[in-house]
TIMI-2910 file (N, C-alpha, C, CB; in pm, 1 decimal, decimal comma, always signed):
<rs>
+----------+----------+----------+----------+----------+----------+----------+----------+----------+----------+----------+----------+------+
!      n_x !      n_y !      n_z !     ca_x !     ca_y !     ca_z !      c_x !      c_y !      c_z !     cb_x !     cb_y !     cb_z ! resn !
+----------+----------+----------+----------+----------+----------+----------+----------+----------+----------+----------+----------+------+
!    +81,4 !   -118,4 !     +0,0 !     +0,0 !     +0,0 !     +0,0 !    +86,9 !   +126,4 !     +0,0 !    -93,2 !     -1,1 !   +119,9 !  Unk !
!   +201,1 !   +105,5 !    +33,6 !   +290,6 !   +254,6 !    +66,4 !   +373,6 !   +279,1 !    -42,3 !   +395,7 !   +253,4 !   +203,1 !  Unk !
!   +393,7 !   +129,0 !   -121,4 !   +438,4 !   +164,8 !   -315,7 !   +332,1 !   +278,4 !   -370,5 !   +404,1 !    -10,9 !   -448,1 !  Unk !
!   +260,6 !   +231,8 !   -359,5 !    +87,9 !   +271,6 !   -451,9 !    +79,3 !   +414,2 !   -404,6 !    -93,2 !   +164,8 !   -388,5 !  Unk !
!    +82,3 !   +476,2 !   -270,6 !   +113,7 !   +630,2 !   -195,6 !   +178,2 !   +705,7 !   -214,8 !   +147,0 !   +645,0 !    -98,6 !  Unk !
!   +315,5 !   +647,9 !   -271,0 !   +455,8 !   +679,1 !   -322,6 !   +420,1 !   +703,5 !   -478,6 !   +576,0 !   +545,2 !   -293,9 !  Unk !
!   +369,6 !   +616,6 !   -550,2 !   +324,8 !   +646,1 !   -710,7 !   +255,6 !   +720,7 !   -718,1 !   +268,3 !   +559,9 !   -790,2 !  Unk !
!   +166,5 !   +730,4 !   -639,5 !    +22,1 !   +840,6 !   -692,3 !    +85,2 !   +999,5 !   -656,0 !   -166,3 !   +806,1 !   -567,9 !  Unk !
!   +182,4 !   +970,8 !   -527,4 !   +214,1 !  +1138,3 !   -502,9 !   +334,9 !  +1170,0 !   -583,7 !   +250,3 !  +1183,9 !   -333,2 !  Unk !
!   +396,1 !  +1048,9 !   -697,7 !   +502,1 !  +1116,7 !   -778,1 !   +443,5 !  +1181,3 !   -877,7 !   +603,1 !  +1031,3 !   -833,1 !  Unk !
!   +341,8 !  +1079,7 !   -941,0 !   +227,9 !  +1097,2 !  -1033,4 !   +177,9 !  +1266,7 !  -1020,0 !    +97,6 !   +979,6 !   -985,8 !  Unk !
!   +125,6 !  +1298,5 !   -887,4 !    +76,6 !  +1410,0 !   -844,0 !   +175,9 !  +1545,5 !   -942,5 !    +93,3 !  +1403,1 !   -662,8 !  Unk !
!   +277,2 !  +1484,7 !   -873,4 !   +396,3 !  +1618,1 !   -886,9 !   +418,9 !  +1656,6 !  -1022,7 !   +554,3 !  +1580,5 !   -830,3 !  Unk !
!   +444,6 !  +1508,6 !  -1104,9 !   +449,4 !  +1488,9 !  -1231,3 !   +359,5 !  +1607,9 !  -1309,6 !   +404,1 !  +1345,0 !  -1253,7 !  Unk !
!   +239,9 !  +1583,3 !  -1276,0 !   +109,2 !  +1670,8 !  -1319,9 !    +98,5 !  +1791,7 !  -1286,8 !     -7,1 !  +1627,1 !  -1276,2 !  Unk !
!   +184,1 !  +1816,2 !  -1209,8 !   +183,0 !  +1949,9 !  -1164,0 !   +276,2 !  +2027,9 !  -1232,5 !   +206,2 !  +1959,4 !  -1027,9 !  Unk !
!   +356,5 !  +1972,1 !  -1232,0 !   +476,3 !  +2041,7 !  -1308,4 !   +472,0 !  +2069,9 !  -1411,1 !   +575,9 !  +1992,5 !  -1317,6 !  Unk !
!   +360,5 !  +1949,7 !  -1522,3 !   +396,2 !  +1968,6 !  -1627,3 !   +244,2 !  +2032,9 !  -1664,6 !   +463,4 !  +1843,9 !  -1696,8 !  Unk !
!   +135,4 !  +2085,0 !  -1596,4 !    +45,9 !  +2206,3 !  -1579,9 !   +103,9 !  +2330,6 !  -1580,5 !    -23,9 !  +2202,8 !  -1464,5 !  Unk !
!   +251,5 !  +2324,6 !  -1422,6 !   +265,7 !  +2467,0 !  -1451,6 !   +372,4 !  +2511,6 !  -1572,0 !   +308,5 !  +2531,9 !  -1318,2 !  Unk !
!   +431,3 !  +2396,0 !  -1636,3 !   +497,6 !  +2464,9 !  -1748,7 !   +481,8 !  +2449,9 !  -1880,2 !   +606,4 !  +2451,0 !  -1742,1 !  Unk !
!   +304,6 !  +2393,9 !  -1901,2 !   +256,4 !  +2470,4 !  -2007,9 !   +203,8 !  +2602,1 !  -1966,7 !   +157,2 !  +2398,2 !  -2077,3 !  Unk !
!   +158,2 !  +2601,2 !  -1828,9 !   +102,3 !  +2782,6 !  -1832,7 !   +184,5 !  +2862,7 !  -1841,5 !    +33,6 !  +2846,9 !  -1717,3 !  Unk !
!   +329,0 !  +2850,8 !  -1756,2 !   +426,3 !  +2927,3 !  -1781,0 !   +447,5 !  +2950,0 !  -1933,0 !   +534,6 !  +2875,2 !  -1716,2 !  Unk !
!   +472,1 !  +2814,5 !  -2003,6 !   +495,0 !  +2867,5 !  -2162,0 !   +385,7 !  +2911,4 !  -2227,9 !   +546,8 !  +2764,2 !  -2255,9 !  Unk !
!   +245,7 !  +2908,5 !  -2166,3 !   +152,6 !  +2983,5 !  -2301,6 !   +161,4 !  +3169,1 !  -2219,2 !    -87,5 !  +2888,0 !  -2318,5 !  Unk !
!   +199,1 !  +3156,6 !  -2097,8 !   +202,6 !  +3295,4 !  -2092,0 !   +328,2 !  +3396,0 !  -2159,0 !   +194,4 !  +3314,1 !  -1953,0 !  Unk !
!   +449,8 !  +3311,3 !  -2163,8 !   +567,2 !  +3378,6 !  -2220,7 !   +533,8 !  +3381,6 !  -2367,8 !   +708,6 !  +3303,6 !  -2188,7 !  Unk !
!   +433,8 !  +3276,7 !  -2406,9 !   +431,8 !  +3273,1 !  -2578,4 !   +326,2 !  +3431,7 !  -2551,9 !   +330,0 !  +3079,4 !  -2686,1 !  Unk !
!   +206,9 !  +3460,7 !  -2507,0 !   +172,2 !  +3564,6 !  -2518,6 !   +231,2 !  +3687,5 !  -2537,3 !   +123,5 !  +3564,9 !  -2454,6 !  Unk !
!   +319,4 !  +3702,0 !  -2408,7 !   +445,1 !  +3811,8 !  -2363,9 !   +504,5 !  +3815,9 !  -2545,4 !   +601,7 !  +3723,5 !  -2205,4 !  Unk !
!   +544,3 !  +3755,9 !  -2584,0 !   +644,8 !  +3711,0 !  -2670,0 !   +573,3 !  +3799,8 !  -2790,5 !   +664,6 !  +3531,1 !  -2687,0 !  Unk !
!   +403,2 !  +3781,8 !  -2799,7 !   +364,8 !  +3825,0 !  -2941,9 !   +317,5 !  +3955,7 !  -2913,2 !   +253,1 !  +3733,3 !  -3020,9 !  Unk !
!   +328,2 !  +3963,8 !  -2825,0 !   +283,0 !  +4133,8 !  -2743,9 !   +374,1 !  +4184,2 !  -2808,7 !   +296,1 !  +4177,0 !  -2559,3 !  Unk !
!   +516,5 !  +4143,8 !  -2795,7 !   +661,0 !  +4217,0 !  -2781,9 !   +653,5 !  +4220,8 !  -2933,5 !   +812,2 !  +4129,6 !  -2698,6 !  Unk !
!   +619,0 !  +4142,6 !  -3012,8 !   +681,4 !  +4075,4 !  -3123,9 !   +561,5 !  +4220,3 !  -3243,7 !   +640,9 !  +3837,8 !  -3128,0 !  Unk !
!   +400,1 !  +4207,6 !  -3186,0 !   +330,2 !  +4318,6 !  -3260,6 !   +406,4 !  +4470,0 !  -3249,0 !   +176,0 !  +4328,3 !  -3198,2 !  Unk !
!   +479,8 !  +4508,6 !  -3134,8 !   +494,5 !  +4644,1 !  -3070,6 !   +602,3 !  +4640,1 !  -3174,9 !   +525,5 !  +4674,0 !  -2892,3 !  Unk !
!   +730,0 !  +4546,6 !  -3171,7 !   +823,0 !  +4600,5 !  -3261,6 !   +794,9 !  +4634,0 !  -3419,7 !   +923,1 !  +4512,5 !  -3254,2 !  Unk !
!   +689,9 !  +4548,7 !  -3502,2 !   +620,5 !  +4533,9 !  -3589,8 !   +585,0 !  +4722,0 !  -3644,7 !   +499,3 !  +4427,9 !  -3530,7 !  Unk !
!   +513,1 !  +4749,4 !  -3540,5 !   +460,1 !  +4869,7 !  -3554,9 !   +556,2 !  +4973,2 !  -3515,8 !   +342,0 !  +4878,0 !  -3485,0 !  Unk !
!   +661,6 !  +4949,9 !  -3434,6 !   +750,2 !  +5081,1 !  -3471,3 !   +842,8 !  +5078,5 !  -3619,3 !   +864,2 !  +5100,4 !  -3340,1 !  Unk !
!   +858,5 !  +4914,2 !  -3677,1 !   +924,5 !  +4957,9 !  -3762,2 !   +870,9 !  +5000,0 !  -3880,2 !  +1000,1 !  +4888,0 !  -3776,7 !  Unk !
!   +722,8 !  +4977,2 !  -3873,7 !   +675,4 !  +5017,3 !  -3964,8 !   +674,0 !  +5153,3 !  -4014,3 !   +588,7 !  +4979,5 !  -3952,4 !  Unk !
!   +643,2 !  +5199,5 !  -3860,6 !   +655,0 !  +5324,8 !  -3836,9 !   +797,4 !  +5413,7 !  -3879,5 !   +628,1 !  +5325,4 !  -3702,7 !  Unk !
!   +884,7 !  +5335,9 !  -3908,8 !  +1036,3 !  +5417,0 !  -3897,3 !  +1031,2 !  +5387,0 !  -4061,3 !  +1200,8 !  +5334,9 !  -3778,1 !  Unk !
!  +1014,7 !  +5285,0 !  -4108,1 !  +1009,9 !  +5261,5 !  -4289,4 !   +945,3 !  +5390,4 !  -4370,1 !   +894,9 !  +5112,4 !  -4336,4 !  Unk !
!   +835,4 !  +5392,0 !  -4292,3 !   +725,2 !  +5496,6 !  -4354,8 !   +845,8 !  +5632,1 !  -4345,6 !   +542,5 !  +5520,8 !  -4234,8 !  Unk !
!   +848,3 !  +5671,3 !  -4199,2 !   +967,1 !  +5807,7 !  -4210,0 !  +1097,3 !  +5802,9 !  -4306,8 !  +1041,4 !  +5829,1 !  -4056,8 !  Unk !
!  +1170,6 !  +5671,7 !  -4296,8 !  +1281,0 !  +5670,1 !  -4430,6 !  +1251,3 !  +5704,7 !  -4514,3 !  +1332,1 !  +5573,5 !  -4483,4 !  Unk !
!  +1119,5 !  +5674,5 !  -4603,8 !  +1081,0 !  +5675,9 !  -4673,4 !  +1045,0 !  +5820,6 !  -4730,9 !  +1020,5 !  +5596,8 !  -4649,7 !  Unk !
!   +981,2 !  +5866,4 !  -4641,1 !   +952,9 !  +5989,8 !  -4659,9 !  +1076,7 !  +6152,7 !  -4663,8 !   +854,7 !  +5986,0 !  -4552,5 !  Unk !
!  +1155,2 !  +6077,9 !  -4601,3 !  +1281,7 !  +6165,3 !  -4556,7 !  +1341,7 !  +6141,7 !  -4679,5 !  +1377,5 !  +6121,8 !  -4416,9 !  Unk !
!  +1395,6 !  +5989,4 !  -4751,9 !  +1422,5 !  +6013,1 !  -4853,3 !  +1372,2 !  +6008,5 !  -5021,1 !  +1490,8 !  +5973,0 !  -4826,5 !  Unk !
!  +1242,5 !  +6046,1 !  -5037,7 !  +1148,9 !  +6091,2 !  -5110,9 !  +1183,4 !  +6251,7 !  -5123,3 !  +1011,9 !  +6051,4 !  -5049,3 !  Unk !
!  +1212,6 !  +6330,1 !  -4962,4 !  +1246,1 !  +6484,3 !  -4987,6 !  +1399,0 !  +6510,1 !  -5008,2 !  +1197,3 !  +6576,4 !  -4858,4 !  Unk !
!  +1477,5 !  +6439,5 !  -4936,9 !  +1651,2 !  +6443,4 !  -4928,9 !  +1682,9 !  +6402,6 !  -5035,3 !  +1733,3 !  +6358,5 !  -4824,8 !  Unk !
!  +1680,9 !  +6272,4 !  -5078,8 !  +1779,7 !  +6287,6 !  -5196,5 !  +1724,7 !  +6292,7 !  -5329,0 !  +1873,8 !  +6179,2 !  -5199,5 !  Unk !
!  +1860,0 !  +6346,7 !  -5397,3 !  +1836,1 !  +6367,3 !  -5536,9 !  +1722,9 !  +6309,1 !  -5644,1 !  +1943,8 !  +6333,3 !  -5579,9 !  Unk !
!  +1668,4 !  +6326,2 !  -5765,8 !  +1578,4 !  +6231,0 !  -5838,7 !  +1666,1 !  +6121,7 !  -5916,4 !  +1483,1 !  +6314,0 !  -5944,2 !  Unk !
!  +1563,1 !  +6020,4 !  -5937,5 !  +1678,3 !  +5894,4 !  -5990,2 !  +1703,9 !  +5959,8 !  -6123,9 !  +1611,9 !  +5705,6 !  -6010,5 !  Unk !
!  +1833,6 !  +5934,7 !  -6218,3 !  +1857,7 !  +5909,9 !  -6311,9 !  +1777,6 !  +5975,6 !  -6477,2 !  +1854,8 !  +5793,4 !  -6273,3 !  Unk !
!  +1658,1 !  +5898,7 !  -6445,2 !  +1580,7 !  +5898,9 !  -6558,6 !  +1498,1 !  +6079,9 !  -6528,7 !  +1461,8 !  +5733,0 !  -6557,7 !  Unk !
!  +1508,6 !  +6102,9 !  -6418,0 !  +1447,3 !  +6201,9 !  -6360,0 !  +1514,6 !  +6321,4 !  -6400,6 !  +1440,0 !  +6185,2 !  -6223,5 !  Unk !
!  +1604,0 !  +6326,6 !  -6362,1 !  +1740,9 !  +6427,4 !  -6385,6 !  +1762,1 !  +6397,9 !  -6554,2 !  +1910,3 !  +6369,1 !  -6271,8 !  Unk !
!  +1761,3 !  +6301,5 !  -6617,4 !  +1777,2 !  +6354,5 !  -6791,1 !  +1630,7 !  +6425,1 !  -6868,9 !  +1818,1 !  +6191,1 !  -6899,4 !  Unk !
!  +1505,4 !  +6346,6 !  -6810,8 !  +1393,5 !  +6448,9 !  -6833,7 !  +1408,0 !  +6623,2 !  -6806,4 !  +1282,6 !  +6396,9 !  -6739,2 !  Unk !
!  +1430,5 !  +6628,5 !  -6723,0 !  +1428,0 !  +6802,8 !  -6620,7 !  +1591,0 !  +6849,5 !  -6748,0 !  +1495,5 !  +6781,3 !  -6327,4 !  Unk !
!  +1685,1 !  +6806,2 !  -6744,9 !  +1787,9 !  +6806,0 !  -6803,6 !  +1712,9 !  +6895,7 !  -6967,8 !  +1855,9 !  +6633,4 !  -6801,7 !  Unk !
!  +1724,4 !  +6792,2 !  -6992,2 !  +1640,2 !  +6777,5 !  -7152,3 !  +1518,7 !  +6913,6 !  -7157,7 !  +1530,6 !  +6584,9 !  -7163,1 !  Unk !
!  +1464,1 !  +6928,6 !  -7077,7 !  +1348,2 !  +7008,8 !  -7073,5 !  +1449,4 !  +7190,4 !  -7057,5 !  +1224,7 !  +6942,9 !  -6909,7 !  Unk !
!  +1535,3 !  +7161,2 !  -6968,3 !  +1606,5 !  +7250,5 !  -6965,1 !  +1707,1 !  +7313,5 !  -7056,3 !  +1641,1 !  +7227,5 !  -6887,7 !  Unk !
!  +1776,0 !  +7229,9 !  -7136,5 !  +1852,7 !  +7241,2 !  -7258,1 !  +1774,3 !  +7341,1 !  -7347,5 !  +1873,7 !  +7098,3 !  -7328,6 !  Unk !
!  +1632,7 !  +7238,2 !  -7381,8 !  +1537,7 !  +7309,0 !  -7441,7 !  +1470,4 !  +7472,5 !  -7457,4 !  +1469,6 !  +7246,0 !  -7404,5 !  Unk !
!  +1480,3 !  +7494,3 !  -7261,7 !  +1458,2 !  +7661,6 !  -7280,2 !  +1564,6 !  +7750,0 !  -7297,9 !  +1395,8 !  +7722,5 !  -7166,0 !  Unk !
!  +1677,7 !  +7677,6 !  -7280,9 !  +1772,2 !  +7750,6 !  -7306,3 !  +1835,2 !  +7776,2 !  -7480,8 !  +1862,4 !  +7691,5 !  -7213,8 !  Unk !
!  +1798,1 !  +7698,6 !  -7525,9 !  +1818,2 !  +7671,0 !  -7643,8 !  +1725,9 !  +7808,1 !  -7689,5 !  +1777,9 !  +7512,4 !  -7687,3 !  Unk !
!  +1650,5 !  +7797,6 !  -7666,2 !  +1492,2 !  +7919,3 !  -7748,9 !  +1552,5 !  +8013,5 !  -7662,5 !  +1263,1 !  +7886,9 !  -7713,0 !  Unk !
!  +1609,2 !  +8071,9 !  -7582,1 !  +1630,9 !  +8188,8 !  -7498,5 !  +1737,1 !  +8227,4 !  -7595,7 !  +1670,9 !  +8170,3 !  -7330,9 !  Unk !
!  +1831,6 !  +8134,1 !  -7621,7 !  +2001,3 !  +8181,8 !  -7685,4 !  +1940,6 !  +8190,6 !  -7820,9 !  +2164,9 !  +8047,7 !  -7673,9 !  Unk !
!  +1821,1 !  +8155,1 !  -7883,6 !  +1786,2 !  +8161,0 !  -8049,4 !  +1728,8 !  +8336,9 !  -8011,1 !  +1626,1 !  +8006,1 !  -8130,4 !  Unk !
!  +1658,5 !  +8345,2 !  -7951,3 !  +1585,4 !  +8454,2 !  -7931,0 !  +1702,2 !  +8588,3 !  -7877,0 !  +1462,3 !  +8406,7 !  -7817,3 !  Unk !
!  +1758,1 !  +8577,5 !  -7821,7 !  +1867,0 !  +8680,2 !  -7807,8 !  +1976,3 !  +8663,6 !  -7926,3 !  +1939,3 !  +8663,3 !  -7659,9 !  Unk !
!  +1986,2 !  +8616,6 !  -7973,6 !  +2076,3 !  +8594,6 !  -8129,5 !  +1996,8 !  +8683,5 !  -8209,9 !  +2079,5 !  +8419,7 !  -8211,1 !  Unk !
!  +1834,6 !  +8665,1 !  -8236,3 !  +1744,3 !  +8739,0 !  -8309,2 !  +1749,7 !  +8870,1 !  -8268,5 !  +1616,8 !  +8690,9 !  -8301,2 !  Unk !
!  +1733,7 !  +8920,9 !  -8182,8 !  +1709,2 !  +9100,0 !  -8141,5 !  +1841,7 !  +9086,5 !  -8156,0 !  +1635,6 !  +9179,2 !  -7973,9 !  Unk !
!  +2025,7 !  +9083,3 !  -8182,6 !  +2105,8 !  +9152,1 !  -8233,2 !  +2112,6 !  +9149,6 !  -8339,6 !  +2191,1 !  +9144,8 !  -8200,6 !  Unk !
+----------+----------+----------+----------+----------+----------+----------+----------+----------+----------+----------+----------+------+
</rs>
């Protein structure tokens, strides 16, 4: 009878333990996605500002700068025809 007392209260512990460390782990998994949304949303938050910072800071790409280029050649071109004409 004192085997059987001895099993049931290892048994006990057994169950206990392994109760409290699924609760322990579904509460750290919570903690975890708490942490995990918050960073989510600041970086989103910081992409959006790069983004925007360099949309105003830097230069236009390439194709940008030979359009404006080109467009510019152009008035200058009719400015230097037109002052050639009145001398």
């Amino acid at each position: 009878m004192g085997t059987l007392k001895g099993i049931n209260e290892i048994e006990a512990e057994i169950v206990s333990l392994v109760r409290n460390t699924v609760s322990n782990t579904l509460r750290a998994t919570g903690a975890v996605a708490t942490a995990v949304n918050a960073v989510k949303g600041i970086l989103i938050g910081v992409v959006g500002g790069v983004k925007e910072v360099a949309t105003t800071a830097l230069p236009k790409s390439t194709s940008e700068q030979k359009a404006t280029s080109t467009r510019s050649a152009g008035t200058e071109s009719e400015t230097s025809t037109k002052k050639r004409a009145k001398t």
